[in-house]
ZADO-1210 file (C-alpha; in nm, 4 decimals, padded with zeros to 6 digits):
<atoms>
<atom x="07.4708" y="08.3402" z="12.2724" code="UNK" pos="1"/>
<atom x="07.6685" y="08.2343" z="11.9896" code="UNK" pos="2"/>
<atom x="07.6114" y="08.6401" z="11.8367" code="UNK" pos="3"/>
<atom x="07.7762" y="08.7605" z="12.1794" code="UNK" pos="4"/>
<atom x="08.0603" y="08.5141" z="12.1734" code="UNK" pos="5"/>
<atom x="08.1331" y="08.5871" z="11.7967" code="UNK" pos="6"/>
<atom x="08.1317" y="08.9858" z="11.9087" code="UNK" pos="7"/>
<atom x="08.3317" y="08.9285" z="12.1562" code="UNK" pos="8"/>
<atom x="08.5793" y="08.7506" z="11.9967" code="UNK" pos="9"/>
<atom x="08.5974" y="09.0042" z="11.7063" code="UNK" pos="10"/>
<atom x="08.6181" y="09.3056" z="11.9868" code="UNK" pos="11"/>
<atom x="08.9358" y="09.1471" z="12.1440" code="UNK" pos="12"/>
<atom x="09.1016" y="09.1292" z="11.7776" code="UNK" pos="13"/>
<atom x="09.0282" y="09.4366" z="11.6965" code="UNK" pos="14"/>
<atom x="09.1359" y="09.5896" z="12.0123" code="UNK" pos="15"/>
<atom x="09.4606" y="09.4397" z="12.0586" code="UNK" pos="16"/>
<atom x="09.5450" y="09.5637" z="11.7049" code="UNK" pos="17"/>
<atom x="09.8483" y="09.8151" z="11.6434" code="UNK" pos="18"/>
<atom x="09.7102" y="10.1545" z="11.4830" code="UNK" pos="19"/>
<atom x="09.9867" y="10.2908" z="11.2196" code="UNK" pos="20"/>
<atom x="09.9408" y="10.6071" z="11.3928" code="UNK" pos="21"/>
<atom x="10.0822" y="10.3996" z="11.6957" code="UNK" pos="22"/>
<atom x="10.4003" y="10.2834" z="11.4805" code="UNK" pos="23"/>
<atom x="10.5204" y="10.6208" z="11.3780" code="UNK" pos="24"/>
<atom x="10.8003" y="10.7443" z="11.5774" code="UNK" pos="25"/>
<atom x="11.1670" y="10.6082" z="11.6846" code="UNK" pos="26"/>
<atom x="11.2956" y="10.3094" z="11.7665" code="UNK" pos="27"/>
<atom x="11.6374" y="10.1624" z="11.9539" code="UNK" pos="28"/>
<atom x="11.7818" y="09.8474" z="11.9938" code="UNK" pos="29"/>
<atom x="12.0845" y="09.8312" z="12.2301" code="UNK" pos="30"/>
<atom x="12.2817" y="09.5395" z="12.1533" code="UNK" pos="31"/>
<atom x="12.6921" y="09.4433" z="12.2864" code="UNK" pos="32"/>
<atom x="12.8450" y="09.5292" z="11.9748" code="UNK" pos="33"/>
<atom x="12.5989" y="09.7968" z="11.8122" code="UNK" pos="34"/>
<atom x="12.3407" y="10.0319" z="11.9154" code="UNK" pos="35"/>
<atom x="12.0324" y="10.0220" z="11.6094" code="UNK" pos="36"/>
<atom x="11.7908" y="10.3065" z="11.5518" code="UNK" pos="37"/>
<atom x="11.4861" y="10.2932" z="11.3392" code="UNK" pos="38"/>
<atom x="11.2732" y="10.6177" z="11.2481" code="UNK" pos="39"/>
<atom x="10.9796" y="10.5186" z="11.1365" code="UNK" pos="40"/>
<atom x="10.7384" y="10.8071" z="10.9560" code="UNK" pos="41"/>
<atom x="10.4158" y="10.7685" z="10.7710" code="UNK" pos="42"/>
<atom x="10.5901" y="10.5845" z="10.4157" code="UNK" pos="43"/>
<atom x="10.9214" y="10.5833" z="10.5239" code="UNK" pos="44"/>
<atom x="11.1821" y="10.4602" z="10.7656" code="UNK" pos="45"/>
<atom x="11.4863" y="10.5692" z="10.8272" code="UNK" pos="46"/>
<atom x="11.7412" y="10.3425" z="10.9934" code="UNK" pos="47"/>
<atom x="12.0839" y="10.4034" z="11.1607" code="UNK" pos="48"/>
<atom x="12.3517" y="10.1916" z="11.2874" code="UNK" pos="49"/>
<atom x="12.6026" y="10.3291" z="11.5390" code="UNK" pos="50"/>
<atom x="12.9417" y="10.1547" z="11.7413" code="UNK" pos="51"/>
<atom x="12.9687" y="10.0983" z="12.0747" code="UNK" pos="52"/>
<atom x="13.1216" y="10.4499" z="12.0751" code="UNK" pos="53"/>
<atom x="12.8176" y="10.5960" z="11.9272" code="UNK" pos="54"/>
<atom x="13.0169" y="10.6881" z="11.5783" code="UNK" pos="55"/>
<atom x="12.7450" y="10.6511" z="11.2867" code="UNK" pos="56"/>
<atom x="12.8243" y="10.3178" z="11.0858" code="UNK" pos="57"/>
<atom x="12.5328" y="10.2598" z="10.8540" code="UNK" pos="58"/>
<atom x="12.2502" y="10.5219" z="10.7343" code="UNK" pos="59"/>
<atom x="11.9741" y="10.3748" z="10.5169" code="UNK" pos="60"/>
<atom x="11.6026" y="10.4061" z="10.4309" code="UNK" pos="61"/>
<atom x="11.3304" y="10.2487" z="10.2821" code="UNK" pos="62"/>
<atom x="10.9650" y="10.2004" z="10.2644" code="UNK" pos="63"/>
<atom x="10.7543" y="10.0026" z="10.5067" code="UNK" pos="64"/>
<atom x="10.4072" y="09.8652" z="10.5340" code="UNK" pos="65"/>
<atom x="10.1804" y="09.6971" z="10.7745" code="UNK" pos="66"/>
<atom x="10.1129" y="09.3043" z="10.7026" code="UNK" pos="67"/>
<atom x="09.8756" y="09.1117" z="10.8222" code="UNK" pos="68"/>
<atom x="09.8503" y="08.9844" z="11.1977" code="UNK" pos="69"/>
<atom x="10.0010" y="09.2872" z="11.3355" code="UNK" pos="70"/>
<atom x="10.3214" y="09.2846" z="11.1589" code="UNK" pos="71"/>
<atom x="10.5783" y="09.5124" z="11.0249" code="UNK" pos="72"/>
<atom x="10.7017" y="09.5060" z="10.6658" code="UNK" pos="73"/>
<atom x="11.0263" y="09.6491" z="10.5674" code="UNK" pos="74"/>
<atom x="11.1430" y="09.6594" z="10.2377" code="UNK" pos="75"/>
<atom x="11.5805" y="09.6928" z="10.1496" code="UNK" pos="76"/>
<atom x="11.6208" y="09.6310" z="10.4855" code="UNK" pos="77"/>
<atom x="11.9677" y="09.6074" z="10.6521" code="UNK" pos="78"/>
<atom x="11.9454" y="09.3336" z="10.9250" code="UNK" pos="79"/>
<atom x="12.2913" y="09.3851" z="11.1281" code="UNK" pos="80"/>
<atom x="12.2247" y="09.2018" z="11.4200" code="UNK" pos="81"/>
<atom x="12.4556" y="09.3522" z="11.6396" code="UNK" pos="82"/>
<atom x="12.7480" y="09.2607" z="11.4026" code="UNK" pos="83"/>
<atom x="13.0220" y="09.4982" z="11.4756" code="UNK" pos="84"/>
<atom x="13.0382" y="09.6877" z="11.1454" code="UNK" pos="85"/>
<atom x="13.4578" y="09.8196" z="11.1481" code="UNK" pos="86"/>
<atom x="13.3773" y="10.1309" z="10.8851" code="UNK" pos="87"/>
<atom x="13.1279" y="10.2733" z="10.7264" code="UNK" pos="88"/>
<atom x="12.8973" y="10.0552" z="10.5423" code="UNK" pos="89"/>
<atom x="12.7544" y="10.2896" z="10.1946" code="UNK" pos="90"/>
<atom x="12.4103" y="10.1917" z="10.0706" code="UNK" pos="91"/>
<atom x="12.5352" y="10.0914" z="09.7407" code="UNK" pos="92"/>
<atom x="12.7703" y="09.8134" z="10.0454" code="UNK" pos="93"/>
<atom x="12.4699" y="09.7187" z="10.2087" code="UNK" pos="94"/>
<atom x="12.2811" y="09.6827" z="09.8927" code="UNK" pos="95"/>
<atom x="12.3509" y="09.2766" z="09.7897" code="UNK" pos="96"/>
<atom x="12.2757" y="09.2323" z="10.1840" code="UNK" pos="97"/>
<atom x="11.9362" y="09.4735" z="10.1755" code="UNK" pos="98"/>
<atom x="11.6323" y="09.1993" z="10.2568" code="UNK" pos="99"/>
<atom x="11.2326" y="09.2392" z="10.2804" code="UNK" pos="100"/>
<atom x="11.1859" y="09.1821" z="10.6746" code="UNK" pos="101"/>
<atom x="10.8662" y="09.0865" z="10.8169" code="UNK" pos="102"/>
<atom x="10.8632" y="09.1263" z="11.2350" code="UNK" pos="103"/>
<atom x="10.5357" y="09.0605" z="11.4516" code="UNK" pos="104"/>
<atom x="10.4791" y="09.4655" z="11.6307" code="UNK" pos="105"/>
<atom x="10.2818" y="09.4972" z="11.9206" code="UNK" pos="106"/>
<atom x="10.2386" y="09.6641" z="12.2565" code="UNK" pos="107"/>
<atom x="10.3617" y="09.5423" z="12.6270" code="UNK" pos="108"/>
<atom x="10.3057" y="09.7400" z="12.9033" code="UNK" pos="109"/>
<atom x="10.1653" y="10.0323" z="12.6541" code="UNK" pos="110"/>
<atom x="10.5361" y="10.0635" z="12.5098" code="UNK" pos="111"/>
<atom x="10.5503" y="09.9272" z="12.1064" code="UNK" pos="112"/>
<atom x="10.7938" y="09.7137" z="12.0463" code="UNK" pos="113"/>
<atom x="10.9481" y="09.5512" z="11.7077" code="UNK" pos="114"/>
<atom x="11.0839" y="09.1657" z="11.7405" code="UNK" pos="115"/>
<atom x="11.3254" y="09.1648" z="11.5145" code="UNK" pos="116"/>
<atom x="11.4658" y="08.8501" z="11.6494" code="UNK" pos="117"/>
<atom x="11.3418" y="08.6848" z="11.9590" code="UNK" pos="118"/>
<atom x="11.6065" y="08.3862" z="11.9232" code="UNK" pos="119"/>
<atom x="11.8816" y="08.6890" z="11.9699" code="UNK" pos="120"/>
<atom x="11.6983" y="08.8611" z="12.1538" code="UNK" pos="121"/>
<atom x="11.6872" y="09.1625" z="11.8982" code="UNK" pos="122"/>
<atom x="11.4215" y="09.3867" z="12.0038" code="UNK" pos="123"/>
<atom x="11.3617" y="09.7151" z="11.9228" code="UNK" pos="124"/>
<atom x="11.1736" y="09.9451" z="12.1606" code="UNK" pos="125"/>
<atom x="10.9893" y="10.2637" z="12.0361" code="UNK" pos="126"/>
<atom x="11.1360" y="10.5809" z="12.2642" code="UNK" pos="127"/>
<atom x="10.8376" y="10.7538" z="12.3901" code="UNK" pos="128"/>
<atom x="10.8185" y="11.1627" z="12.2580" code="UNK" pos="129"/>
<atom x="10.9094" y="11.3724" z="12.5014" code="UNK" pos="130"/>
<atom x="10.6669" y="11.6623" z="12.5539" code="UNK" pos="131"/>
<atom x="10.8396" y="11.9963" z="12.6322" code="UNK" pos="132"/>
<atom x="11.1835" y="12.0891" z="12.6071" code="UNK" pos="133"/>
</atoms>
């Protein structure tokens, strides 16, 4: 019993674990002041900041990394937070302000999503590939 129990328990871990194969693609957040897009590729991300008028603010990238307990590892990460940048931000600007990020990643409703912060309710949603033009 206790062998079926212990199985179990490892199955459901396992299972509800994100695949990096599952991370790879693009990411939005949509905030008031800023709308945040993340590219994520197999060692790199990409990550863009635009206005509320969709002019490009901020253009970055970095490597990532999976931590443990399903989570997301950025490294010289730009963390915004819907401030509303008034010019272009360089990377050698954002540089004294790049941070390493750790965010939990998992799945809802099978969409991925990346919590950047819950108390803001920063949350960045993977856009699902369109198939076709």
């Amino acid at each position: 019993m206790k062998k079926i129990s212990f199985l179990t328990i490892l199955f459901f871990l396992f299972s509800c674990s994100i695949k990096k194969t599952e991370i790879l693609g693009k990411y939005e957040y949509k905030g008031s002041e800023t709308i945040d897009s993340l590219i994520i590729e197999e060692n790199l991300y990409i990550h863009k900041i635009f206005n509320k008028q969709g002019k490009l603010m901020y253009q970055g990238k970095s490597s990532w990394e999976l931590g443990g307990k399903n989570r997301i590892i950025f490294l010289n990460f730009y963390d915004n937070e819907n401030y509303d940048l008034k010019e272009f931000l360089t990377e050698e600007q954002a540089e004294k302000f790049l941070t390493r990020l750790s965010c939990p990643i998992y799945k809802q409703n099978q969409q991925v999503i990346i919590e950047m912060n819950a108390d803001e309710n920063i949350f960045y949603k993977k856009i699902p590939a369109r198939v076709g033009r």
